[in-house]
Every structure is written in C-alpha cells, then in structure tokens.
C-alpha positions in Angstrom: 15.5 84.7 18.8 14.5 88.1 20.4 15.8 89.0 23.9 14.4 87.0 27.1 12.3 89.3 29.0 11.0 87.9 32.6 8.0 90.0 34.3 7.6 86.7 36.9 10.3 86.9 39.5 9.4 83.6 39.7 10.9 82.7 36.4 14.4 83.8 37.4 16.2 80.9 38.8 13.8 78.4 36.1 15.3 80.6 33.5 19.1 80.1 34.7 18.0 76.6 35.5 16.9 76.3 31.4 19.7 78.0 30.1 22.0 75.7 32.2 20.5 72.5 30.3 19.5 71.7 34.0 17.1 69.5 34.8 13.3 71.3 36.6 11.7 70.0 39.3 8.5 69.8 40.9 8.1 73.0 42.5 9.6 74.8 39.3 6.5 72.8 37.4 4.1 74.5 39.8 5.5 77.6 39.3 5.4 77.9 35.7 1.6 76.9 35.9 0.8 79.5 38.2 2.7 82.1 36.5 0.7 84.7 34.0 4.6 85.3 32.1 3.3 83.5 29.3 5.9 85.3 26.9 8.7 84.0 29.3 7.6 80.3 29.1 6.9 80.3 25.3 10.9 81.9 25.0 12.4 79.4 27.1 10.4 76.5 25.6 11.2 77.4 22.1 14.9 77.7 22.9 14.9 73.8 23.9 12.9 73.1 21.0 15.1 75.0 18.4 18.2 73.7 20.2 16.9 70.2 19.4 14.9 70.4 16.2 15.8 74.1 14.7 13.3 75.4 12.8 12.1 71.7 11.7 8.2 71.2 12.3 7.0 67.1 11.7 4.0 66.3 10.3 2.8 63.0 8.6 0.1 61.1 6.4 -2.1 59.0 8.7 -5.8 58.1 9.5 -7.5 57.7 12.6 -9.8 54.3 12.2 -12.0 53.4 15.6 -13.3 50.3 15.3 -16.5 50.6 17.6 -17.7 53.2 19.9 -19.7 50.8 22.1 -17.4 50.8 25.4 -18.7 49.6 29.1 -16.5 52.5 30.6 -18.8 55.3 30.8 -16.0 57.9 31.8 -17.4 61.3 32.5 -15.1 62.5 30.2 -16.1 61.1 26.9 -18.7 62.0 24.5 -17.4 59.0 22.8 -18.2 56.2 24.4 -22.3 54.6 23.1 -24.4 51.6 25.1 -24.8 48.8 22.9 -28.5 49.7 21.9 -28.0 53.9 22.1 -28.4 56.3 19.2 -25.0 56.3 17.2 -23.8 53.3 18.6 -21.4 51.2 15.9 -19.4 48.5 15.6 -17.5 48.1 12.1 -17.1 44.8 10.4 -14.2 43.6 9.9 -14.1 44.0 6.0 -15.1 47.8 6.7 -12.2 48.6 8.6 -10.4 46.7 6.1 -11.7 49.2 2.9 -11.4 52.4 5.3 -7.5 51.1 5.4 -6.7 50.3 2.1 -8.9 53.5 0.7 -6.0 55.4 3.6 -3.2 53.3 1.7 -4.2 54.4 -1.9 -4.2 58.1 -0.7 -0.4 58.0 0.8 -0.7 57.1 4.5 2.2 56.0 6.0 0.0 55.1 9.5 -3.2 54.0 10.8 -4.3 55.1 14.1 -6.5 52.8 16.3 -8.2 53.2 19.0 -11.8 52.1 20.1 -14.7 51.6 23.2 -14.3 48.8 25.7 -16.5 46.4 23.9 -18.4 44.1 25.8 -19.1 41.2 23.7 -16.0 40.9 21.0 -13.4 38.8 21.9 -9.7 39.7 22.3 -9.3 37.5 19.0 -11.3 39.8 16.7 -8.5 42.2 17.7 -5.7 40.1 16.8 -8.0 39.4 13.2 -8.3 42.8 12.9 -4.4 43.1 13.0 -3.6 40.2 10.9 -6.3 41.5 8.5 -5.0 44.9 8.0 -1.2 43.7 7.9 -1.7 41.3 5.4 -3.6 43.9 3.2 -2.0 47.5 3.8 2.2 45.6 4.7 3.3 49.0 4.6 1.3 50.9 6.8 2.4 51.4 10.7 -0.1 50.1 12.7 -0.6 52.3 15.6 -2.9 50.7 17.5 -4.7 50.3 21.4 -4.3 52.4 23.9 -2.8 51.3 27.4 -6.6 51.3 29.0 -7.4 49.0 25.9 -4.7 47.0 26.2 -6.1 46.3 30.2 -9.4 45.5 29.1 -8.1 42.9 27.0 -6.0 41.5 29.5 -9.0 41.3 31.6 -11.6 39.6 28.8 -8.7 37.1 27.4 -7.4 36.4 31.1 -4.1 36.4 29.8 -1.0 38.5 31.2 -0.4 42.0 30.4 2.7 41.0 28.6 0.9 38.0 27.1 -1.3 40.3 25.7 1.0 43.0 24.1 3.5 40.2 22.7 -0.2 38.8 21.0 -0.6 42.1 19.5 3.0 42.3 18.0 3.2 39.1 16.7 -0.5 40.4 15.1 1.0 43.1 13.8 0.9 46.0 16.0 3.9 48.3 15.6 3.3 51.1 18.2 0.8 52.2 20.9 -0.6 55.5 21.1 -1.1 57.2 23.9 -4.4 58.0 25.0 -6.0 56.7 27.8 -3.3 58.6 30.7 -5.9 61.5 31.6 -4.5 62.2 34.7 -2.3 59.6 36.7 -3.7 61.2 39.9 -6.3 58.7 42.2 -8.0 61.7 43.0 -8.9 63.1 39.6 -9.6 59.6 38.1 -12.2 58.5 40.3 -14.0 61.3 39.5 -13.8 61.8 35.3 -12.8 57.7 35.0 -12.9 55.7 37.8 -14.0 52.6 35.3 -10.5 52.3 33.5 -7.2 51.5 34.4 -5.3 53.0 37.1 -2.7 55.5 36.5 -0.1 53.2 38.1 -1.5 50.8 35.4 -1.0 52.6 32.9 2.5 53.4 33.3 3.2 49.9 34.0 1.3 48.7 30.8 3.7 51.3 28.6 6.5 49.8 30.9 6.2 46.7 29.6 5.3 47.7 25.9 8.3 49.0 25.9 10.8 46.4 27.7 8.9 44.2 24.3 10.1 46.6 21.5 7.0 48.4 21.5 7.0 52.2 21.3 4.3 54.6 22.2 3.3 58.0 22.5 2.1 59.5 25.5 -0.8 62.2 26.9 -1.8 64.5 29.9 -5.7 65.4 29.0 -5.8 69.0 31.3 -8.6 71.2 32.1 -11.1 69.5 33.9 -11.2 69.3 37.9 -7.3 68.3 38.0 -4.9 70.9 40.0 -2.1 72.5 39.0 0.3 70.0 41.4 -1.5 66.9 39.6 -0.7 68.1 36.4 3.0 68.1 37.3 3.1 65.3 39.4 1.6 63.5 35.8 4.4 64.6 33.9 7.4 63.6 36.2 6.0 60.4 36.1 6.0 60.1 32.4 9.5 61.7 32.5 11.0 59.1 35.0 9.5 55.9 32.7 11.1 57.7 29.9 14.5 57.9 31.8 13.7 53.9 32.5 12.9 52.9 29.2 13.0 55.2 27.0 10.0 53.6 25.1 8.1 56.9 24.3 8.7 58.5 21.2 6.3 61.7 21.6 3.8 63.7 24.4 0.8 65.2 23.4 -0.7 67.6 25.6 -4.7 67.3 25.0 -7.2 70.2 26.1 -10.4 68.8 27.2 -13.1 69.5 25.2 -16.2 69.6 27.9 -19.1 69.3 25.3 -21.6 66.4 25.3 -19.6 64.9 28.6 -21.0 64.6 32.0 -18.4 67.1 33.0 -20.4 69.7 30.5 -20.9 72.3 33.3 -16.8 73.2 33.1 -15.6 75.9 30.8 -13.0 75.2 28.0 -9.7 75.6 27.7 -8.3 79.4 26.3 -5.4 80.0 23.7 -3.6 81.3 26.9 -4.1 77.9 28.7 -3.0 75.6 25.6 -0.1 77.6 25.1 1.0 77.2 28.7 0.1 73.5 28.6 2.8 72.7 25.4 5.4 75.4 27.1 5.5 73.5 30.3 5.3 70.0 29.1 8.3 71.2 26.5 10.4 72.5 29.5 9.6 69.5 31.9 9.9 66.5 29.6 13.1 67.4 29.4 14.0 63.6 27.9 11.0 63.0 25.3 12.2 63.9 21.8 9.0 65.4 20.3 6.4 67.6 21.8 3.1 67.5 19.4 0.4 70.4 18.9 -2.5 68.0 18.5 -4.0 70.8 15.6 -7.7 68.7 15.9 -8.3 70.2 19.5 -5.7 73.4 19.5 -7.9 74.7 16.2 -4.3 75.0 13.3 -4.2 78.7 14.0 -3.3 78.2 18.4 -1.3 74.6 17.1 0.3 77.5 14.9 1.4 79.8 17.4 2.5 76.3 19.4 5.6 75.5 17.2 7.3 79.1 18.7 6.2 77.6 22.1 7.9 74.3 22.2 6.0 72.0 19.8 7.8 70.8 16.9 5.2 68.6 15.4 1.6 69.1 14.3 0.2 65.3 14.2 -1.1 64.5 11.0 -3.8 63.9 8.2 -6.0 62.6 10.6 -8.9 61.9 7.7 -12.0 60.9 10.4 -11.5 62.2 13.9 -14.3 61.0 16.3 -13.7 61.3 19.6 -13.2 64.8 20.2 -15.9 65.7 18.0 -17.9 64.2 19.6 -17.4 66.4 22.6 -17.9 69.5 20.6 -14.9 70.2 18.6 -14.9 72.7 15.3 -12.1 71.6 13.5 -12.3 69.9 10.7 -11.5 66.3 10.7 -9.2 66.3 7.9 -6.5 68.3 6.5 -4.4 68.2 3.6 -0.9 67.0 3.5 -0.2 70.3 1.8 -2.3 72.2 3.9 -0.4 71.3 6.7 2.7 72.2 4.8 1.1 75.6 4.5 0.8 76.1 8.1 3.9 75.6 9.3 5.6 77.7 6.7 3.4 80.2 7.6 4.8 79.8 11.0 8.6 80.1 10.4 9.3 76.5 10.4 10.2 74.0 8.0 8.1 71.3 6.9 9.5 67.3 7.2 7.2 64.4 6.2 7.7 61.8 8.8 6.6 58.0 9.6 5.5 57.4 12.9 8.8 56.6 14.5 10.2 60.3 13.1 12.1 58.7 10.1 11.9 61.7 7.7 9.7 60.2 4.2 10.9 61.1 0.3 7.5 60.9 -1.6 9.5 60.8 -4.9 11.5 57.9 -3.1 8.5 55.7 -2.7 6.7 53.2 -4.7 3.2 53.9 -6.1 0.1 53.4 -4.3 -1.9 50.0 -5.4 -5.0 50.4 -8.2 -7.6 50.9 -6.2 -10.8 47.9 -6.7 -13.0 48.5 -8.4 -15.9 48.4 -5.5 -14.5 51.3 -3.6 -14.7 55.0 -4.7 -11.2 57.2 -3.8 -13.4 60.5 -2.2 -9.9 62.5 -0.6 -7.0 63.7 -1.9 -4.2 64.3 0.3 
C-alpha cells in the first residue's frame, strides 16, 4: 500500500484510532462524512479490508426473482411499488416463479433472491407455497428471501407473531433474509420517504429475532435523499450494536438512491465521490460485519470497481433481472456474466472467489451437473 497522506486535520486522531484496531465512535462517523479527504478514508478503509480479506474480492451466481410489484406502501422512495389495476402492475403465478427458478438452477446459481410489494390480497400461505414450491424443485439453491418490512406485513395479514412468522418461513424453506427494507432507522427521515412500513426500531427487532432463530441476513443503509449526515451514523451504530448482540448479519450494503420515477424525483443523485465515501465509512464503522458489498447494479461496475481499494470486498452477484432500481432510473445492465465479473475484479487488483451466500468459497469443477432442462422452457443466458 502507498504511504497515508491526511489533508483533514480532522482525520488525525481517526487515523491513529484505525491503525490502533480501535473501535470509532459517533462523532468520528460525522467527521469522516463531512470531510472532503476522500483519499484518506479510501486508505484507511482498504487497510481494514486487506487486513481481513487481502486482496480477495467475493462474488457469486444468483438471481433476483420478485414475485409481484403490487405493494399498499406507496413509499416516496420507490419506483417499484404498482396499484393493483396501474400500468405495469404484476403478480407472478406460482408456476412462473417456479420456471424463472429452475431456468436460474440450470444456468449455475447457487441463490435466489426474493423480495416483493406488500400485496394486498395474497395470503401469508401463498408465501409459504412459494417456499415449499421452490425447495422442493431447485434443493440446492439458497433461498434468500423477504425482507424485514416483508416479514412485518405478514405478521400483520396472518396475525401471527413476528417469531411465529419467521420460524413458518424456515420450516418453508427460507435460508437467509436479505436486507432491504432499513432505509434510514431515523423517525424523522422515515416519515417522510416511508412512513407506511415498519419502524426502524422494527426492523432491528425483526433481524433480532431472525437471528436468535438461526436465520442470517444481510443488512442496508439507502443514503442520499433528505437524511443528514448524523442520521446516517446514528443508522450504522445501530446495525453495528445488533451485530455485537447477535452476530446474525453476514454482509452491509450501502445503497445510493436512485431518485428517478420516485416522488422524491426533485433530489439530485448520488456522485462517484459520494458512493465512494459511503463504502469507506461504513467499512471503517462496521467495524464487526465481515463483508462490505459494492452493490455493482447502482455503483455502475466501473465506481463498484474503484470500491474494492475503498473497503468493499465483494461485488454482489449475477443478479439476471433486477427491477427495483431500474425502475427508478438505473443504467446498468441487469445482468452480468459470472466471468465478466471475474474480469472486473482482476482488473482491479483483486482476486476473484466464487461464493454461496453464507461466504463458503464454491469449486465449479467440484459440483454436480446442472439438471436437463424440460423440454417447455428455452435456456436464453449463459453465465
């Protein structure tokens, strides 16, 4: 690594504090965001994230599948969300999801991820279906599946207990949670971009108890909308003291917001500069989450590029069909190749390790085949 050079006096004692394997706080979260030393943060970030993970970068073989877009939220934030009866509005059958799976299975991925609107008319049991279906046809595939605010609304349509709920979606099938739905934990900042979901208190409380069940999940800030610098931080202490509790989350994903097509459409988007920040920051805070990821779908691959020498040390996966922030305006494609992805982070200085969704590094020459696909659905993608 080249030599640490500090233009923010204000980085000083963080520095020493870094270098010390000490632990930041919130005032030294503050000041990282409002310092323009962007070189400084991307040094000391890396320096955690090559002592943990040298120059290893994860990636793996998945595919997003959302079930329906019809949700009763209406968040300001999403471009996602569709009224039953609006233009685009969807809601897959059953045996769709099911070929969209096993058409993912045939082409190598090792993990679906699920996540969907509030629905207002199906039943918590079409869920659990959907589960059972999908397990029974695609065993080996990690179901990654319902965000925290999901997993609220069902609680609230099946009246059963939060727990009740999540131990229904294990025994279902469900193997992890992502980690969508956290925004902001701030009152302030969800009342105004979606005051119709769960609380932030919530939806710590909801991971609390995914985890305390042997479920692991992922975890997400979404910054750069009308949040402050203070509620950013604030957000990620609070993820970093469940993590010293439970020790339940197995990555963070920072997530730019992508403005487009929202009812917060008047804000400008994030900058390179302010995504690179974003992954520095959250690498240096979270100081007890494994795995920092450069979501490459909003980033664009050349900024989730540049993010690997700034604290990231994974770059998601596959993906195959990303909605929900293309919705909202974003330009990356919605798919990339297992050996594209291989490219980029070679490209970058790092060295590329398959992974399944719990960071257990995959052998492709170790695995069995892919099943013959029927002979009523057409293999379009190769990854």
């Amino acid at each position: 690594m080249t030599e640490l050079r500090i233009n923010d006096e204000r980085l000083k004692p963080i520095a020493d504090k870094v270098l010390a394997g000490e632990r930041l706080t919130l005032d030294d979260g503050i000041a990282m965001y409002r310092s323009p030393d962007l070189l400084a943060l991307g040094w000391l970030a890396n320096s955690v994230r090559e002592k943990r993970h040298g120059d290893t970068c994860f990636f793996n073989v998945n595919r997003h599948i959302n079930p329906t877009n019809i949700c009763v939220a209406h968040c300001k934030l999403c471009a996602f969300g569709r009224d039953p009866n609006a233009p685009g509005a969807y809601n897959f059958a059953l045996e769709e999801i099911y070929q969209r799976a096993e058409q993912g299975m045939r082409e190598g991925a090792t993990e679906f991820h699920m996540v969907g609107g509030l629905h207002p008319d199906l039943p918590f049991e079409y869920f659990l279906d959907l589960m059972r279906g999908l397990k029974k046809r695609c065993p080996s595939v990690h179901l990654k599946a319902f965000t925290m605010v999901e997993v609220g609304y069902f609680s609230r349509i099946s009246k059963k207990s939060i727990r009740e709920v999540l131990v229904a979606l294990k025994e279902s099938g469900v193997d992890s949670l992502p980690g969508g739905g956290a925004e902001i934990f701030h009152p302030r900042v969800r009342k105004i971009i979606c005051d119709h979901k769960v609380s932030g208190q919530q939806w710590l409380n909801i991971a609390r108890t995914a985890h305390e069940i042997g479920l692991r999940s992922n975890a997400t800030m979404l910054y750069g909308h009308v949040e402050t610098e203070e509620e950013r931080v604030d957000h990620l202490l609070k993820l970093r003291e469940l993590q010293d509790e439970t020790h339940g989350f197995s990555a963070f994903i920072p997530l730019a917001f992508h403005p487009a097509n929202t009812g917060l459409a008047h804000l400008p988007p994030t900058t390179g500069f302010h995504d690179l920040k974003s992954i520095a920051i959250s690498r240096l805070l979270l100081d007890n989450f494994d795995h920092i990821k450069a979501y490459w779908v909003m980033l664009t691959p050349s900024i989730a590029q540049i993010a690997l020498r700034f604290g990231a040390d994974d770059l998601d996966g596959t993906v195959v069909e990303e909605k929900i922030y293309h919705d909202a305006g974003a330009k990356t494609a919605e798919f990339t190749p297992r050996a594209e992805l291989e490219r980029l982070i070679r490209e970058a200085g790092r060295v590329p390790v398959e992974r399944d969704t719990l960071y257990r590094p995959i052998d492709r020459s170790k695995m069995s085949p892919p099943p013959a696909p029927r002979p009523d659905v057409t293999i379009s993608i190769n990854l």
